[in-house]
N, C-alpha and C positions, 0 to 999 in steps of 0.2 A: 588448387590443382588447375593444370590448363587441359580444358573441357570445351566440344560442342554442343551445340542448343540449337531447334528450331521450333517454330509453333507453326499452326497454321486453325483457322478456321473454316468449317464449311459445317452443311444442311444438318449434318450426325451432332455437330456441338465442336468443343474445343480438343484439340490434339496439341501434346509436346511428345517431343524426342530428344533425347539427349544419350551422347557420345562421349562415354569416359572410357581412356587410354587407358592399358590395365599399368603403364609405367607410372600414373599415379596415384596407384594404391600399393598398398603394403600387404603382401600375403606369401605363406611361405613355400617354396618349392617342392611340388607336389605333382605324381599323375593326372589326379583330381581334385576334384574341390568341390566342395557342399557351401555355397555362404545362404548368409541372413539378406531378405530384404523385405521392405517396407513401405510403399507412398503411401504420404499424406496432404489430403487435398480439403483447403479450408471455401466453404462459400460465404464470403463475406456479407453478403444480405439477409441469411437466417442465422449465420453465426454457427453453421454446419461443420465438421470435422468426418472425414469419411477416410478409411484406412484401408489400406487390403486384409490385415489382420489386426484386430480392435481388442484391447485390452479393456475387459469388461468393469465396470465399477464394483471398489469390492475386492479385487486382485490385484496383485504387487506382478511388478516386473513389466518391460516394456521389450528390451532387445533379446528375451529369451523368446517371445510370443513371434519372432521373424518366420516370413513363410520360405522356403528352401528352394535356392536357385543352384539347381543341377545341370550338370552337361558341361560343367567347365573342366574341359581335357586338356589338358598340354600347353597348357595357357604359360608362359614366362613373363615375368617382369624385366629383367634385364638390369642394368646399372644406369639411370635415366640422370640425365646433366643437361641443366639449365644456367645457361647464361644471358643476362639482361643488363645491356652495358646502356647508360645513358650521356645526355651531352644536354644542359643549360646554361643560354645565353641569358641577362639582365642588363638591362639600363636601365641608370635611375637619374631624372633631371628635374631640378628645384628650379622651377619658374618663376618662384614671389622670394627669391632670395636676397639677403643681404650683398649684391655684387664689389661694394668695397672694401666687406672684408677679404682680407689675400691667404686665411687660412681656409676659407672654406671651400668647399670642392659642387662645385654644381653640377657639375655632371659624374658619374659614375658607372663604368662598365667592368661586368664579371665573368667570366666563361668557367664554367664548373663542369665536371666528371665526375662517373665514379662506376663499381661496377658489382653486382648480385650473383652471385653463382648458389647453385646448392644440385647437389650428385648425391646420388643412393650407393652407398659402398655395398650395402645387401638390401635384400627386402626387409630389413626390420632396423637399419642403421642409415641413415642419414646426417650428410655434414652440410651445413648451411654457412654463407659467410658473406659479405658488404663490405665496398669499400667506398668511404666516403658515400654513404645514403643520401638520396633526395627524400624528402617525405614532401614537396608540395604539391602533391595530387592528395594525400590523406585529407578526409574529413576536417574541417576547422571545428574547435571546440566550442561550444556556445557559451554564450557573455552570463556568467557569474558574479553577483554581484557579493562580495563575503566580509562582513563585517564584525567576523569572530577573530580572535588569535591562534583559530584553527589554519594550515593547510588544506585548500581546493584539490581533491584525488580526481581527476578527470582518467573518463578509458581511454584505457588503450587503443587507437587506433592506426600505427603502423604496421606492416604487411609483416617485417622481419619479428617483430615481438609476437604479436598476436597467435603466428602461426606455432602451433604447439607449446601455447603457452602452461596448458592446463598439466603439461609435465614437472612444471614448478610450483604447483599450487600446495601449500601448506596447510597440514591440516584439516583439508576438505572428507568429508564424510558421504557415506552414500544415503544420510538421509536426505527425505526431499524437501526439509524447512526446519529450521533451527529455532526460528520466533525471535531470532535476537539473543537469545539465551546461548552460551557457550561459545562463541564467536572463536574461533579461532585467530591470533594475530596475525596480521601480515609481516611478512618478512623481505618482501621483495615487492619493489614501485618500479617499472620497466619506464615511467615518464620522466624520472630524475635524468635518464639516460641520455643528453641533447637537451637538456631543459637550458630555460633562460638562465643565462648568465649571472648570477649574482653570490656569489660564495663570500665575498672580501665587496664590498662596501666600500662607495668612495669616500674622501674625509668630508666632516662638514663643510667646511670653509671652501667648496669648488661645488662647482656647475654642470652636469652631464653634458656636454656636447654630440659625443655620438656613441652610442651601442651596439653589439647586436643585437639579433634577434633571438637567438638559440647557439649553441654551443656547439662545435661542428664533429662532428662521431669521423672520425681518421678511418677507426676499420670496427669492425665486431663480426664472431666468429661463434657457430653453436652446432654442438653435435649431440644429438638423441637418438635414440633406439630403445628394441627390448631385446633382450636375449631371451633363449630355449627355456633358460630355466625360470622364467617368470619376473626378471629385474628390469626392471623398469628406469633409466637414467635421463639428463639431462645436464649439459654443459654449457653455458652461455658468459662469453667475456667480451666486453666492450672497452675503447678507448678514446674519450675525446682531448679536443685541442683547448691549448690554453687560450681564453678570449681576453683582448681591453677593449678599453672603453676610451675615449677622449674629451679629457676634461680640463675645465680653467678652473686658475686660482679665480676666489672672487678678490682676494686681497691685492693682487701682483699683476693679474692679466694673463698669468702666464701659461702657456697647455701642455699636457703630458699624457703618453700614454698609462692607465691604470687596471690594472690588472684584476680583472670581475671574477677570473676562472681558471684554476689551475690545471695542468694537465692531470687528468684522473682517468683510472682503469678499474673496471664497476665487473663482476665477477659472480655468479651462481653455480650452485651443483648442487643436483637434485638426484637421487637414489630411492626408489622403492621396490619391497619386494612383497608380492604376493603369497597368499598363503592360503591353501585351504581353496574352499569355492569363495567367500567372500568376505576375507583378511586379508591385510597385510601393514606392514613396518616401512617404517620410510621418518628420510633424513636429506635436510636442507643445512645448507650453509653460505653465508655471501660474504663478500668480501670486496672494500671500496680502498684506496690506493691512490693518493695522489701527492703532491709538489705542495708541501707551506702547508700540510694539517695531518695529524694522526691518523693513522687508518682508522677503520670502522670495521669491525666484524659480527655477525650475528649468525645464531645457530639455533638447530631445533632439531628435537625427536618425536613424530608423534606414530597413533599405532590404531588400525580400529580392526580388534579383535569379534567376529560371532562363531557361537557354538552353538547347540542343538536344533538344526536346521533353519539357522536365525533366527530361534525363539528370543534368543538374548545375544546382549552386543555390549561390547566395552571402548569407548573413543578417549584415547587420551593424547595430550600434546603438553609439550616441554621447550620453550624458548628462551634464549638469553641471547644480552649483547654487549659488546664494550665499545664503545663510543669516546674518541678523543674530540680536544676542544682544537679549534682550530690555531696554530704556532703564531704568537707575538714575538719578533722579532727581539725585543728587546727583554720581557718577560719569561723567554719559553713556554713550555707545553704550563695552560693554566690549570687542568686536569682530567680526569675521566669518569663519564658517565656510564652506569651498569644500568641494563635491566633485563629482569627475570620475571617468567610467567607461567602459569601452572592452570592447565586446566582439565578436568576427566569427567565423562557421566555414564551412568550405566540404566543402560533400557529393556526392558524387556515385553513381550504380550503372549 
């Protein structure tokens, strides 16, 4: 949200104020309003937590305990639209270079664009959209050193993913620790989205000359909300560009463009619906789409049902996928890989 802040100290101690726009929050159109509120102020020297209303040890629940901020009359939100259009320049000049090779390029200069909107169609729907994303102001990942045949899952730290991510979250339960036990699968990695290049492999017999760095997102486009009747969605489709790489034979000498990344369109939708005071059913699906390999699809139902004033609760999940191998030209499709997972527990006190 775009929010004011100021602090200031003197003789009394520390003061903050802060100034949020009611155009970015979500509430619904009403005379009045009762909401929840809550600070929490940590002192880092005794390791303190002080709250305006403190959830005692012992007791469950945390945003029913909010103390009651009245007097909101006539308040509207409006239909609030953000646009955030960028412009980056680059040069890049190779000073310890090979100058008598005549393919190489010592200097390089790029001028890029692109542009962010996202508009409130109501107080509870929002369409969000990017064209051509910069993410180089996001956090860089820290150096991983991985010497398994596993995949490195790093977070997610761009602005477009991150923000109402927890609309697509599979699986997830309201309890408050799992141990490891029941793990829900993941079904959705928002880092594949712009990742580095490398789908198609260049041949042995050549040399990488030049890369990129990351795979360039054209557009992606996401709408979420909840409606009246307690459903809860989300829509997210992304498209990136096809990348090469420029490489030499080592045999021949000779260089060609090769193709690391096809153009692909990466696809979620998220549904859930609430039930009761604290139930509800919900269903993901994603769907991957590209140039020279099978799609990818994967699906899931899962459900976390309580009755008798949450004495007892029912969590279950249901995931499957079909997975093609990626198209040999000469070969075709070599085949397809399934899998299915099944997981439910029941708890009760």
């Amino acid at each position: 949200a775009v929010w004011n802040s100021a602090t200031k100290t003197s003789e009394r101690g520390w003061t903050a104020e802060v100034r949020v726009p009611f155009s970015q929050l979500r509430f619904p159109a009403r005379p009045s309003h009762v909401w929840g509120l809550n600070i929490t102020r940590r002192t880092v020297r005794n390791n303190e937590w002080a709250r305006i209303v403190n959830t005692r040890k012992g007791e469950t629940g945390f945003v029913s305990h909010f103390a009651d901020l009245v007097g909101l009359e006539g308040i509207q939100r409006g239909r609030p639209m953000e646009i955030v259009p960028y412009a980056v320049a680059r040069s890049d000049v190779l000073t310890r270079a090979d100058r008598t090779n005549p393919l190489l390029e010592t200097m390089d200069h790029r001028l890029d664009g692109g542009l962010d909107l996202k508009y409130g169609l109501t107080s509870t729907l929002t369409l969000t959209g990017t064209v051509n994303p910069d993410f180089g102001q996001v956090e860089v990942d820290p150096a991983v050193v991985n010497l398994s045949q596993f995949e490195t899952f790093y977070p997610e730290k761009r602005p477009f993913f991150t923000e109402g991510a927890n609309l697509f979250d599979f699986g997830d339960t309201p309890a408050p620790s799992h141990f490891n036990f029941f793990s829900a699968p993941s079904l959705f990695y928002s880092r594949r989205i712009g990742k580095q290049p490398g789908r198609f492999a260049p041949p042995d017999n050549s040399e990488t000359i030049h890369q990129p760095e990351a795979t360039t997102i054209l557009g992606a486009g996401k709408f979420s909300g909840k409606t009246a009747a307690r459903t809860s969605f989300g829509v997210l489709d992304a498209v990136t560009a096809s990348e090469y790489a420029l490489i030499e034979d080592t045999e021949t000498g000779l260089r060609r463009r090769h193709q690391l990344e096809p153009r692909t369109n990466s696809l979620i939708g998220r549904v859930q619906q609430d039930l009761g005071t604290n139930s509800s059913v919900g269903m993901t699906m994603t769907a991957v789409n590209g140039e020279d390999f099978r799609p990818a699809y994967v699906g899931g139902v899962d459900s976390n049902l309580k009755w008798r004033q949450n004495a007892y609760g029912l969590y279950t999940r249901l995931a499957g996928s079909r997975a093609g191998t990626d198209l040999d030209p000469q070969k075709g499709y070599e085949g397809t890989a399934y899998f299915y997972k099944f997981s439910g527990w029941f708890g009760g006190q």
